[in-house]
C-alpha positions in Angstrom: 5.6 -50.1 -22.6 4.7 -47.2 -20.0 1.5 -47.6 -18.2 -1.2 -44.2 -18.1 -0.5 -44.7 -14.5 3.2 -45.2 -14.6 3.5 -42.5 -16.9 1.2 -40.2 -14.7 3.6 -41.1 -11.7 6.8 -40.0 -13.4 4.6 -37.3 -14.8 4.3 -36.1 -10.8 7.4 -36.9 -10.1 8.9 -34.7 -12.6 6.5 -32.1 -11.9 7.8 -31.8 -7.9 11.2 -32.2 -8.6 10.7 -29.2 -10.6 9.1 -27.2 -8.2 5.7 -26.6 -9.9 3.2 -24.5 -8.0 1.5 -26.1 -5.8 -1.9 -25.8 -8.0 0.0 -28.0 -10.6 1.1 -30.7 -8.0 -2.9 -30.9 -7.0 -3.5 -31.3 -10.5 -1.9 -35.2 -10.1 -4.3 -35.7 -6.6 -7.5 -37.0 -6.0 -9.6 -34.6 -3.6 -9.4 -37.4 -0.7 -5.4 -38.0 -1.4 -3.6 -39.3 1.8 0.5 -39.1 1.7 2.3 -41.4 4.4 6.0 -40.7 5.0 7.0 -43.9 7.3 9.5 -42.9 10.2 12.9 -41.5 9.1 16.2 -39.6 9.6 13.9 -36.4 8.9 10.9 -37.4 10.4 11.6 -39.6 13.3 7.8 -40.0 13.9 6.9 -40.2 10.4 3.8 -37.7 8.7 0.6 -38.7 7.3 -0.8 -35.6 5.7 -4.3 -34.8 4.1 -4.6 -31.7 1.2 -4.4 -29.2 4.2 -1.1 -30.3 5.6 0.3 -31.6 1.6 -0.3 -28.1 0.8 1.4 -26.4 3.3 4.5 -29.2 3.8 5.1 -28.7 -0.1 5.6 -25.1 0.2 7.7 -25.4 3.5 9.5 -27.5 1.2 9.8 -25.4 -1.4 11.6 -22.2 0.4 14.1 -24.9 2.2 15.7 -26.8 -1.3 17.3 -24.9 -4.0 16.4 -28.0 -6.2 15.4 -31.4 -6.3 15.9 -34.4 -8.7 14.2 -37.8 -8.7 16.6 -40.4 -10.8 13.6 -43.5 -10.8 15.1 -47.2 -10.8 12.2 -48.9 -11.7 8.6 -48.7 -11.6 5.9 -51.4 -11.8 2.4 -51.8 -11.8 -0.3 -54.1 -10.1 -3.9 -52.8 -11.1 -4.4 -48.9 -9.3 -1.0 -49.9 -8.1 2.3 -48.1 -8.8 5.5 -49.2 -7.1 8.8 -46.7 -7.7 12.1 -47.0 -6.4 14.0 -43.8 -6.9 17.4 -42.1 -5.4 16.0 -38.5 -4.8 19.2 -35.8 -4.2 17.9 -32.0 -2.8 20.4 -29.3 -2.9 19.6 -26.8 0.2 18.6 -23.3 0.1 18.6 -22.9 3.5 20.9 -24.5 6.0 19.2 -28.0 7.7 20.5 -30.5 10.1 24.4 -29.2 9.9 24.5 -29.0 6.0 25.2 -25.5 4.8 22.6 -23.8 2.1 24.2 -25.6 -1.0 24.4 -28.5 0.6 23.1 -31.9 -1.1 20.6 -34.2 1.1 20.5 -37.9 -0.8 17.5 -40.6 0.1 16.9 -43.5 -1.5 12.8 -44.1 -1.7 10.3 -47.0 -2.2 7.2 -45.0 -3.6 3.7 -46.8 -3.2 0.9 -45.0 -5.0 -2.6 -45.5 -5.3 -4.6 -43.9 -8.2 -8.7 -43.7 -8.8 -9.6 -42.5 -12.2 -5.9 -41.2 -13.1 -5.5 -39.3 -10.0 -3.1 -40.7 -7.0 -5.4 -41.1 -4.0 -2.7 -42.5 -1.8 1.1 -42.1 -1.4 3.4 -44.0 1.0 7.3 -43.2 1.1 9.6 -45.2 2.5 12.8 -42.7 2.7 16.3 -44.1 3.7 18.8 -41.1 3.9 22.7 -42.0 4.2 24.6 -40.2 6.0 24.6 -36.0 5.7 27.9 -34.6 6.6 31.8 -35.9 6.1 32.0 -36.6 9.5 29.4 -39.3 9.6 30.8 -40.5 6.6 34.3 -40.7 7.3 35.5 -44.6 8.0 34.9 -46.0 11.6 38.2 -47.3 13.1 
């Protein structure tokens, strides 16, 4: 059986990958919500954004993928607690780091959220991105 706050994650998660406005995503956020992305292929230095800087980084978002999908592992729940592992895959509307627009970004995410009274209060990602283009990919000799 689907926890309230399990289903409210997926809930989120389906809501982003489908690139609701913005005003729908706050809709899943407490007022005081913190996101942590830990250091990563994208961001070397890692981001810990407050509604100001979510707001913006999901738009910014929004004008660089064509579309998004979140296929979620597993989840499980400890209390507030909500624990997702997920392989996320963005298709590019724009060209980023040597992948044409079109091109498909992959990550494979541990998700940590936090929620107070049904609304997620804190995120941490942990995003592990393979390699982008064929060249990377292509067998070492």
């Amino acid at each position: 059986m689907t926890s309230s706050n399990i289903a409210r994650a997926l809930q989120y998660l389906e809501a982003v990958g489908a690139g609701e406005s913005i005003d729908k995503i706050f809709e899943f956020y407490a007022d005081d919500v913190v996101i942590q992305e830990f250091p990563n292929r994208i961001a070397p230095q890692g981001h810990k954004r407050r509604p100001a800087d979510i707001r913006s980084a999901y738009e910014q978002g929004r004008k660089i993928m064509q579309s998004q999908t979140y296929a979620v592992q597993r989840a499980v729940e400890s209390g507030d607690e909500v624990a997702v592992e997920l392989e996320w895959t963005g298709v590019l509307a724009v060209p980023v780091m040597g992948l044409p627009a079109g091109g498909e970004m992959k990550a494979f995410v541990a998700m940590f959220l936090t929620f107070r009274e049904g609304k997620i209060v804190s995120q941490r990602n942990y995003d592990c991105y393979p390699p982008f283009d064929s060249e990377e990919q292509a067998p070492k000799r």
